[in-house]
SELUM-177521 format. One record per residue (C-alpha): residue in three letters; x negated, y negated, z negated. Coordinates in Angstrom, 3 decimals. Example, Ala and Ser with C-alpha at 12.3 -4.5 7.8 and 13.67 -1.06 7.14 Angstrom:
BEGIN
<pt><rovo>ALA</rovo><u>-12.300</u><v>4.500</v><w>-7.800</w></pt>
<pt><rovo>SER</rovo><u>-13.670</u><v>1.060</v><w>-7.140</w></pt>
//
This chain:
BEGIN
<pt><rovo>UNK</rovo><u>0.000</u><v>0.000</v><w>0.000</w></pt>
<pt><rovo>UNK</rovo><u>-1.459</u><v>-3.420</v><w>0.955</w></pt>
<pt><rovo>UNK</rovo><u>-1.285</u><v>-5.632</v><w>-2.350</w></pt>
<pt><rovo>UNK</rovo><u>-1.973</u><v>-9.193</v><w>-2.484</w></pt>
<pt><rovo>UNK</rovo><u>-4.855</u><v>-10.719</v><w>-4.813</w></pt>
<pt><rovo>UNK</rovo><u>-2.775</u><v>-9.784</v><w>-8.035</w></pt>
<pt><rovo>UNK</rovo><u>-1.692</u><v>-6.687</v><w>-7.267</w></pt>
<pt><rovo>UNK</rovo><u>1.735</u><v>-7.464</v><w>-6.195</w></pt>
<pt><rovo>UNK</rovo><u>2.905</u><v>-5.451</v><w>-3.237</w></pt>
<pt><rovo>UNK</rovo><u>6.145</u><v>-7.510</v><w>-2.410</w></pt>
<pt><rovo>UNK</rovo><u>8.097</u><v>-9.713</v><w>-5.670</w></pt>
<pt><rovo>UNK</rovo><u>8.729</u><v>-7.772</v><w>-8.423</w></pt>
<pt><rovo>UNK</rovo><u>6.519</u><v>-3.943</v><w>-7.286</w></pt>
<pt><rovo>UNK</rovo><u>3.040</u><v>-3.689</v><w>-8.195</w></pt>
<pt><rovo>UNK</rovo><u>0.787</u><v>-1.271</v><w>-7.376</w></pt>
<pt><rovo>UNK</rovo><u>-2.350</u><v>0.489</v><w>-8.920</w></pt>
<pt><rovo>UNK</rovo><u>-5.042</u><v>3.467</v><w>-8.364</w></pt>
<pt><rovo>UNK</rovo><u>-5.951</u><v>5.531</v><w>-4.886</w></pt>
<pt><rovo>UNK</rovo><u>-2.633</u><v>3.927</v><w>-2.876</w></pt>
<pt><rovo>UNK</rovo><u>-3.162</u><v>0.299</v><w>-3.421</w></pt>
<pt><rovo>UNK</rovo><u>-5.119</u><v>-1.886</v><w>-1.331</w></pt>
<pt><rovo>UNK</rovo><u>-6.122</u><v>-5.271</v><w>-2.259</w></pt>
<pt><rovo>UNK</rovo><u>-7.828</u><v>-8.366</v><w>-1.435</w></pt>
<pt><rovo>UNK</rovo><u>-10.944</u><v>-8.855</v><w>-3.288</w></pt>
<pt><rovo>UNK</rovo><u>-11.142</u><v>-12.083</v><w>-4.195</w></pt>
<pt><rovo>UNK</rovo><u>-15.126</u><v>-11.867</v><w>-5.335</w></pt>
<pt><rovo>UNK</rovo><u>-15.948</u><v>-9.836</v><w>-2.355</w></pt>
<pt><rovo>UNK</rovo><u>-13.305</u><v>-11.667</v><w>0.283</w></pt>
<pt><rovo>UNK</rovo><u>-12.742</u><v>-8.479</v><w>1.896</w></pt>
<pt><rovo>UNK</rovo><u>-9.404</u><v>-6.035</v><w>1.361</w></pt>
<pt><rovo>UNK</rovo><u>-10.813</u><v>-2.835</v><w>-0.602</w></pt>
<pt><rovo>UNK</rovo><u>-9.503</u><v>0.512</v><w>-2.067</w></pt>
<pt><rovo>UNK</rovo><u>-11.491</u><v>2.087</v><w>-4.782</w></pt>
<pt><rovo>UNK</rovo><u>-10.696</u><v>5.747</v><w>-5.261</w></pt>
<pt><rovo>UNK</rovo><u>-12.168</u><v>6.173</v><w>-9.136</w></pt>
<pt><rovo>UNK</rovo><u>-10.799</u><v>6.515</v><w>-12.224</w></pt>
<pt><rovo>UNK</rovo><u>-12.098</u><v>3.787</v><w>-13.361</w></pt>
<pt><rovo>UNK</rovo><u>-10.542</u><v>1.240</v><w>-10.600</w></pt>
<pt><rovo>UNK</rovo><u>-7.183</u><v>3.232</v><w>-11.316</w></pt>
<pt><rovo>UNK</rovo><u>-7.000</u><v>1.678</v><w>-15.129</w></pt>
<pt><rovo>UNK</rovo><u>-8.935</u><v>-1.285</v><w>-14.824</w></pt>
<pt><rovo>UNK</rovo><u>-6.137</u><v>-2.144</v><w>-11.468</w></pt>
<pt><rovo>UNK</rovo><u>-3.447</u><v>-0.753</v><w>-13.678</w></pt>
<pt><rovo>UNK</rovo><u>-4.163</u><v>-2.721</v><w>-16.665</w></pt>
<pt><rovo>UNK</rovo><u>-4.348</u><v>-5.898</v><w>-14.319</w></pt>
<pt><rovo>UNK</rovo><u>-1.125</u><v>-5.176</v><w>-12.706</w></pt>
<pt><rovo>UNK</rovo><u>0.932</u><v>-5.104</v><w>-15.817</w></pt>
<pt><rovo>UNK</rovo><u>-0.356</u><v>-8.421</v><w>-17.007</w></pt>
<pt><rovo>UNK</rovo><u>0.787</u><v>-10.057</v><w>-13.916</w></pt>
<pt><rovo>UNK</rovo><u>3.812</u><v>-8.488</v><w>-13.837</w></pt>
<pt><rovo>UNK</rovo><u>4.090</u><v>-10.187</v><w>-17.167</w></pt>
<pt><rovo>UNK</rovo><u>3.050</u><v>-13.570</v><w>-15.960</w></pt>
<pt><rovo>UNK</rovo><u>-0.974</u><v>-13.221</v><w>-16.175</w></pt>
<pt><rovo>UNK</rovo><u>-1.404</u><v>-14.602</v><w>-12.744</w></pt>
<pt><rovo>UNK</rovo><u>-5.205</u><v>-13.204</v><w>-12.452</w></pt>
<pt><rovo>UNK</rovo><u>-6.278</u><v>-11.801</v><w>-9.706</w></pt>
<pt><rovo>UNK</rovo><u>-7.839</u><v>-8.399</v><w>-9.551</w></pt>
<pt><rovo>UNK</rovo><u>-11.572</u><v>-9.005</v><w>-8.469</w></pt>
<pt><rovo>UNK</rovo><u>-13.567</u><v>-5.344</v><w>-9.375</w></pt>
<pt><rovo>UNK</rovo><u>-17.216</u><v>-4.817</v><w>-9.435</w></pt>
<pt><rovo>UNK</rovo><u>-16.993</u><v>-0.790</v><w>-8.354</w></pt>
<pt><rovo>UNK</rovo><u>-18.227</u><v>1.532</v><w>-10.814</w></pt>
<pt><rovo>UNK</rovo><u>-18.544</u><v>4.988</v><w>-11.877</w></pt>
<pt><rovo>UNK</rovo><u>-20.551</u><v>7.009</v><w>-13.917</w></pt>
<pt><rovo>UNK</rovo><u>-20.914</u><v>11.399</v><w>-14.784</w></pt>
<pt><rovo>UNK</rovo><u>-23.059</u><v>13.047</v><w>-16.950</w></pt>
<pt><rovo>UNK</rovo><u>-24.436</u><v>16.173</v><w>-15.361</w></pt>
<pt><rovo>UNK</rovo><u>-26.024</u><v>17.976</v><w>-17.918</w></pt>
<pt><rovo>UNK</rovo><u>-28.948</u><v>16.078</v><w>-19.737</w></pt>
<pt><rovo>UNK</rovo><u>-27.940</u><v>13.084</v><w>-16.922</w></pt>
<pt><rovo>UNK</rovo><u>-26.315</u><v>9.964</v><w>-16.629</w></pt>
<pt><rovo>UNK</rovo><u>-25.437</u><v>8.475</v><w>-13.345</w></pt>
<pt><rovo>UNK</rovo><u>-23.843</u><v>5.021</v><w>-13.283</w></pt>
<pt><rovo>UNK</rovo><u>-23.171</u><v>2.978</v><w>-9.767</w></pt>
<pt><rovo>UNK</rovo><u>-21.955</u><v>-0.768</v><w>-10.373</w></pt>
<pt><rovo>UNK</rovo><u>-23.038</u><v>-1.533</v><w>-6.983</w></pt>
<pt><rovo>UNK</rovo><u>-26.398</u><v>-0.583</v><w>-7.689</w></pt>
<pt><rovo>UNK</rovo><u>-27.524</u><v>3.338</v><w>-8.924</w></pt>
<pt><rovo>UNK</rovo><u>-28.871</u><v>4.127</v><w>-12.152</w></pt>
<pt><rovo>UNK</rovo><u>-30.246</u><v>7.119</v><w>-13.360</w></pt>
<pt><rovo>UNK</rovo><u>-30.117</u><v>7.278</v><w>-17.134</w></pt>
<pt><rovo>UNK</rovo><u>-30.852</u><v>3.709</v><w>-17.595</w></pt>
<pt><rovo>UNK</rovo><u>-27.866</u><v>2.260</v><w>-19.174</w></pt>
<pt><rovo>UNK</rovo><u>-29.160</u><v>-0.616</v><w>-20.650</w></pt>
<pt><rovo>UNK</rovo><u>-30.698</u><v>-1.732</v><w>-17.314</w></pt>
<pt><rovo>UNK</rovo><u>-27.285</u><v>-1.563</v><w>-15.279</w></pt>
<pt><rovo>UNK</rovo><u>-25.622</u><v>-3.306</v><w>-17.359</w></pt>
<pt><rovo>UNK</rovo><u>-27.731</u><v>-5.959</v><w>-17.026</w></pt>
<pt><rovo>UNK</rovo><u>-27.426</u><v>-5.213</v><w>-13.257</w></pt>
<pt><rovo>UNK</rovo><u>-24.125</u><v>-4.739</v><w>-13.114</w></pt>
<pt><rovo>UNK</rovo><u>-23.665</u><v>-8.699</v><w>-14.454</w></pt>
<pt><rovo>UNK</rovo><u>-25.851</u><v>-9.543</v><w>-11.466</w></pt>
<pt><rovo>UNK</rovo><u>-23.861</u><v>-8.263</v><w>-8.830</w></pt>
<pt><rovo>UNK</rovo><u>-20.549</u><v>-10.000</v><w>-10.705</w></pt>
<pt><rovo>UNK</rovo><u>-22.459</u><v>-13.021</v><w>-10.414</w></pt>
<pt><rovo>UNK</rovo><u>-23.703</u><v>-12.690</v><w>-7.046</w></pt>
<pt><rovo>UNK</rovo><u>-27.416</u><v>-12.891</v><w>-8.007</w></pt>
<pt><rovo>UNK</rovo><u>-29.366</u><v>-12.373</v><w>-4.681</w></pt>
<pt><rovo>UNK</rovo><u>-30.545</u><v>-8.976</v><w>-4.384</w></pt>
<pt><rovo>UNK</rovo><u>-34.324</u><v>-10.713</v><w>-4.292</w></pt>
<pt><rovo>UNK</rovo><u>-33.961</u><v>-12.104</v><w>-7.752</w></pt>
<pt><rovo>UNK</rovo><u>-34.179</u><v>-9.064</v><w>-9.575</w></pt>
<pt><rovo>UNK</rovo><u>-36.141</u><v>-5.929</v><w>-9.865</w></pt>
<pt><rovo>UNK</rovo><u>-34.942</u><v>-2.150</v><w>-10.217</w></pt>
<pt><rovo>UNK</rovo><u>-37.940</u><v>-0.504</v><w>-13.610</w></pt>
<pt><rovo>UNK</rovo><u>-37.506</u><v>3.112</v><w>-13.331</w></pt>
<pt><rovo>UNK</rovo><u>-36.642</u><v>4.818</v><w>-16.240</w></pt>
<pt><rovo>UNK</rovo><u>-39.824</u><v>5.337</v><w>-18.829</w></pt>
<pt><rovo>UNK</rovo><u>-38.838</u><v>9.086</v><w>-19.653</w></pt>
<pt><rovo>UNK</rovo><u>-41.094</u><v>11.742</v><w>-18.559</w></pt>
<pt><rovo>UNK</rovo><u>-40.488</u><v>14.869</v><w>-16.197</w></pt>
<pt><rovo>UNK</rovo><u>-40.494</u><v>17.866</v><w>-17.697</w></pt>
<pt><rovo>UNK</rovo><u>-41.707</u><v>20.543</v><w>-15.450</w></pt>
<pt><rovo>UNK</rovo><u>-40.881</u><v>24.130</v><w>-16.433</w></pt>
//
């Protein structure tokens, strides 16, 4: 479903999760996260402005999964069990910090080799 910046498909219907598709106002670009994550944080959006919020729905992507002893984390950058660090990244890409500005340190944990 196309939505507009707020989530509003048409007066009165929202929509939220893997069928709505909405204008990206930090981006400028219509997008459709399929992740969990989207799903609430859009969800939780479209109920304030069905309440009167009036706040448009701008998301960063991101996911994360542990896989055994490993965190993964994407906010429009990939970590690899550096939390900390994309965090700190992930405020970069909200505030649309040039890619240049800022430098990706590899975790400090060593390989174990069996």
């Amino acid at each position: 479903m196309e939505c507009d910046a707020l989530c509003r498909v048409a007066p009165g219907i929202y929509a939220a999760g893997d069928v709505a598709s909405g204008h990206n106002p930090h981006f400028g670009t219509r997008m459709r996260l399929e992740h969990r994550m989207n799903a609430t944080e859009q969800a939780m959006a479209a109920v304030g402005n069905l309440l009167g919020d009036a706040k448009p729905f701008a998301p960063v992507s991101y996911f994360w999964t542990d896989r055994y002893d490993t965190r993964i984390q994407a906010y429009g950058v990939l970590g690899w069990n550096t939390p900390r660090q994309l965090r700190t990244l992930r405020r970069l890409v909200v505030e649309r910090v040039s890619g240049t500005a800022f430098t990706v340190v590899p975790a400090l944990r060593p390989a174990t080799v069996n």
